[in-house]
N, C-alpha and C positions, 0 to 999 in steps of 0.2 A: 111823794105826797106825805111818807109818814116822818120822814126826816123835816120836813118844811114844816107838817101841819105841828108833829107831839115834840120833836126835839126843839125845834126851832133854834132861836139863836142862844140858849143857854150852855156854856160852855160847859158848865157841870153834868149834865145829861148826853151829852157827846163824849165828857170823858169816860162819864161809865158807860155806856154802851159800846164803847171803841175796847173799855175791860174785859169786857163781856166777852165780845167777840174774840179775845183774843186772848181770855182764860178757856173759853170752850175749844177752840183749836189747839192749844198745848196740852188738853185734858186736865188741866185740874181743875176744870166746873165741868160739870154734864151737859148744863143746860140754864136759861134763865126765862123770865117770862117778865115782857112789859107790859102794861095798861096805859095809854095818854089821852089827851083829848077826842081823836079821835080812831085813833087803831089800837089794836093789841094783837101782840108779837110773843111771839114762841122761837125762841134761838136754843139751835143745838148743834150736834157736829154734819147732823143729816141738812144744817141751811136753815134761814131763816123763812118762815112762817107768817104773814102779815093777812089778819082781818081788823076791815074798816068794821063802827061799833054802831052805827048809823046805819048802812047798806050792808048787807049779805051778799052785796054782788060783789062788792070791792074784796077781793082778798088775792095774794098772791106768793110765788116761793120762789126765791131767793136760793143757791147756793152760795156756800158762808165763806167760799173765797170772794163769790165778786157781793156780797154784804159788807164783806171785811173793806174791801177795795174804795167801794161807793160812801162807803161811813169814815174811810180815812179821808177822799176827796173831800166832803161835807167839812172835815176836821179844819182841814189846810184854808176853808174858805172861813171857817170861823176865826183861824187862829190868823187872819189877818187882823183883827181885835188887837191892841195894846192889853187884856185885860188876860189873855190867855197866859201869860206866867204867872200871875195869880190864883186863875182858875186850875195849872195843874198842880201850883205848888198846895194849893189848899185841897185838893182833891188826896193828893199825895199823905197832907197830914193829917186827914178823915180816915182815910183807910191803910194808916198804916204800912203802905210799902208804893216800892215805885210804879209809878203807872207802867202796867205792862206795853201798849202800845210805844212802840221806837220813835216814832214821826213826830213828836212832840216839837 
């Protein structure tokens, strides 16, 4: 739901969160925190964190292999898109280095 509902089909918000995940598992980020339409997410090396911003019941955890795993698959289904060598190369020139994720 929070992939569908906050990232949706922007490929720019799939690449940074796929950063994310995979700056925090090599250790050179601690941790990061998202806000979207409807969830906000707490990623760290202890697993991802997800409360809905609507309901208090919706919330759940994730260990930040299978986060990592579920946000690659998500990746692979966006980067069916013709638009996705755009989206990492422009991702790429915003911040300066190569997108950590391999699976590009």
């Amino acid at each position: 739901m929070w992939l569908t509902g906050d990232i949706q089909v922007v490929h720019e918000l799939c690449l940074d969160l796929l950063a994310d995940l995979e700056d925090i598992s090599a250790g050179r980020k601690e941790s990061e925190s998202w806000e979207g339409n409807a969830w906000a997410a707490e990623l760290s090396s202890g697993g991802v964190d997800l409360q809905n911003l609507w309901r208090d019941v919706l919330k759940a955890h994730y260990p930040l292999p299978e986060a990592r795993r579920v946000v690659a698959q998500y990746w692979r289904l966006l980067a069916e898109d013709p638009d996705r060598t755009r989206a990492v190369m422009e991702w790429e020139r915003e911040n300066g280095r190569q997108h950590p994720y391999q699976g590009l």
